[in-house]
C-alpha positions as CSV (number, residue, x, y, z in Angstrom):
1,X,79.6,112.0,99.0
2,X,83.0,110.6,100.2
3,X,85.7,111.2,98.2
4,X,87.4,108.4,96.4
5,X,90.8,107.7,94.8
6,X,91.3,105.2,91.8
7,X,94.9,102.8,91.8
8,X,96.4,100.9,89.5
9,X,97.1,97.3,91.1
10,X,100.3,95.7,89.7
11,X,100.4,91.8,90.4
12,X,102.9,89.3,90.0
13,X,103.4,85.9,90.4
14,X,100.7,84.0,93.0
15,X,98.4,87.3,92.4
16,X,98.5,86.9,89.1
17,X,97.8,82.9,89.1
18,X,94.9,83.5,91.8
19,X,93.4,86.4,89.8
20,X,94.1,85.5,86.1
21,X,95.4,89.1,85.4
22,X,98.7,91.0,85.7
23,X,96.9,94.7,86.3
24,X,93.7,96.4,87.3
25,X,91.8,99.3,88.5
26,X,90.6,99.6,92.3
27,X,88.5,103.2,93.9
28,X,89.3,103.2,97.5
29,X,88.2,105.8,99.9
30,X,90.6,108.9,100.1
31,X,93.8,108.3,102.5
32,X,93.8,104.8,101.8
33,X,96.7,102.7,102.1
34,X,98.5,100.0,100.4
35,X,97.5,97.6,103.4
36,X,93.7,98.2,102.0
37,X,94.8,97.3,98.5
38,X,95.4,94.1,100.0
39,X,92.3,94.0,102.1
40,X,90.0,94.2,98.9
41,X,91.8,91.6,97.0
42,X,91.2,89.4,99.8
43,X,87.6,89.6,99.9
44,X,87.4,88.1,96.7
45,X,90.4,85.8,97.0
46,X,90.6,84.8,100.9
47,X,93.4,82.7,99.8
48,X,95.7,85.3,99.1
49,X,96.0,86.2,102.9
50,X,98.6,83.5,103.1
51,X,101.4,85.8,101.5
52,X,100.4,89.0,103.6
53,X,103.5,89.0,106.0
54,X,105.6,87.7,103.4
55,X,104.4,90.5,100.6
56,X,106.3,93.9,99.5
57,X,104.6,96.7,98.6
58,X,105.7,99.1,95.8
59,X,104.1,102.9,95.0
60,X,105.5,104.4,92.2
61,X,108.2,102.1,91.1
62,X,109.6,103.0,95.3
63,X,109.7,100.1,97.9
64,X,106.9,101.2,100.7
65,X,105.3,99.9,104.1
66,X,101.8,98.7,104.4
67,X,101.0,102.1,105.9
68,X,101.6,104.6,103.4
69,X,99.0,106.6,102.4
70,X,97.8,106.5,98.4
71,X,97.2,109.5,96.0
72,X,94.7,109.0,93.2
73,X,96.6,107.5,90.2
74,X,99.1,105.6,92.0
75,X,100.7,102.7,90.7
76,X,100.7,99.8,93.3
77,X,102.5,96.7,92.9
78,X,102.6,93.6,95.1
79,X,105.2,91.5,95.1
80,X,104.9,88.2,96.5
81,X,107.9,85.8,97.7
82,X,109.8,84.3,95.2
83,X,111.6,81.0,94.8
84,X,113.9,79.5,92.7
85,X,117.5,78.7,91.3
């Protein structure tokens, strides 16, 4: 059996809009990274890969690159450009 790590996915703004939900649950396989957490939300949304070079990635409440590696129970947010006045 492969071992498995569940994340809490954070999403604002055009997330949010394209998924119709500001949080969820995601098992990925141990020594994911964020850059997977964006990989599975693409499957079901292909339109979200628009706002992958423009995304940042948060762990923990810490800014982080695509690369870092996840721990089980990690808190994941993706934070998409913003615009406005």
């Amino acid at each position: 059996m492969t071992a498995q790590i569940t994340v809490t996915v954070k999403l604002f703004a055009a997330f949010q809009e394209a998924i119709a939900t500001d949080a969820m649950q995601i098992t990925l396989p141990d020594r994911a990274t964020v850059r997977q957490v964006y990989d599975y939300l693409v499957i079901d949304h292909p339109n979200l890969e628009q706002w992958r070079s423009l995304t940042r990635y948060a762990v923990n409440l810490d800014f982080v690159e695509p690369d870092m590696l996840l721990s089980n129970g990690d808190e994941v947010a993706l934070i998409p450009p913003v615009s406005g006045g």
